[in-house]
N, C-alpha and C positions, 0 to 999 in steps of 0.2 A: 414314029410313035403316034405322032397329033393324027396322021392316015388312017393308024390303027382303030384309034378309039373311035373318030367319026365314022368308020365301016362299023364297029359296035355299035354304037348308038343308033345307028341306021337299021339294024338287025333288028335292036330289041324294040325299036318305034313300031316291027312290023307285028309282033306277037300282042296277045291281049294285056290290057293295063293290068298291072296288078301290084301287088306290096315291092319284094325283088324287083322287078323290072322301075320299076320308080325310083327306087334307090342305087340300083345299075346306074339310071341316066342321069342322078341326081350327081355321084360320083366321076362322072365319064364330061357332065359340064364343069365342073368340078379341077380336075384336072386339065381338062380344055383349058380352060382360063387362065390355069395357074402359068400353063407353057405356052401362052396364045405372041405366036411371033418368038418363043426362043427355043433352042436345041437344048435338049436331056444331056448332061454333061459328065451327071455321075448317080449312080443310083447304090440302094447300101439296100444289103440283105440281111438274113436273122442269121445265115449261115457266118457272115461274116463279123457280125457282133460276137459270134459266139467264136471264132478264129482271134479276136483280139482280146481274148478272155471273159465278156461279159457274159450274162444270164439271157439271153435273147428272150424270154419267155417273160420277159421284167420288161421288152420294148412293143408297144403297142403301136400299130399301123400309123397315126398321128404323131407317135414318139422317130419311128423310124423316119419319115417328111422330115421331122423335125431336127434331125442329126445330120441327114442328108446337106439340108439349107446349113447351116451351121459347119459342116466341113467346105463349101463347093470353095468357100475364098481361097482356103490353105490348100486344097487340092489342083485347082485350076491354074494357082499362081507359083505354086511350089512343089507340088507334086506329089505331096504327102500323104496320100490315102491314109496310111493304116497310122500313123501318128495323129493326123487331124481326127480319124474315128475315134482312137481311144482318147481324146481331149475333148470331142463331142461326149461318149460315155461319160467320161469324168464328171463334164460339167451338167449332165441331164440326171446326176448319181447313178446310172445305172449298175446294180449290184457284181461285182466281179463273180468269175466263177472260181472256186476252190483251187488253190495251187497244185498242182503232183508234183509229189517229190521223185529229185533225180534216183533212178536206178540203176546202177552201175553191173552189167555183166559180163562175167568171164567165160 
């Protein structure tokens, strides 16, 4: 992933300055930093907020970092993806989504 983004940032260094490409590099050091000397261990999606019942559309790119760090102890240690997400959700409130009621057919 750190490979990744350093060939990105290498790319958009080549193009003209402009607003986007500032905010590309600004995100891409950004992220460098955050993992500078450690491995991606676990990464959380909107698809998957929305698999543990919440509102994905309620979690903003900051909120998703944010749930991510917050599950990695119970994840790494225990194994608990999908219980440590929704203890993440819980604790950031994020809005549940509507329950379906069971349908039974014959």
């Amino acid at each position: 992933m750190i490979t990744l983004l350093k060939e990105c940032a290498e790319y958009i260094r080549t193009h003209p300055d402009n607003g986007p490409s500032e905010k590309l590099l600004d995100k891409i050091q950004l992220e460098l930093s955050r993992n500078d000397g450690y491995a991606v261990v676990l990464t959380v999606s909107r698809e998957d907020i929305i698999s543990a019942g919440y509102v994905a559309g309620a979690v903003s790119d900051e909120a998703l970092d944010r749930i991510a760090e917050s599950m990695h102890e119970d994840h790494t240690e225990y194994g608990g993806y999908w219980a440590a997400l929704k203890d993440a959700c819980d604790d950031m409130r994020i809005p549940t989504l509507p329950k379906m009621p069971n349908v039974i057919t014959q």
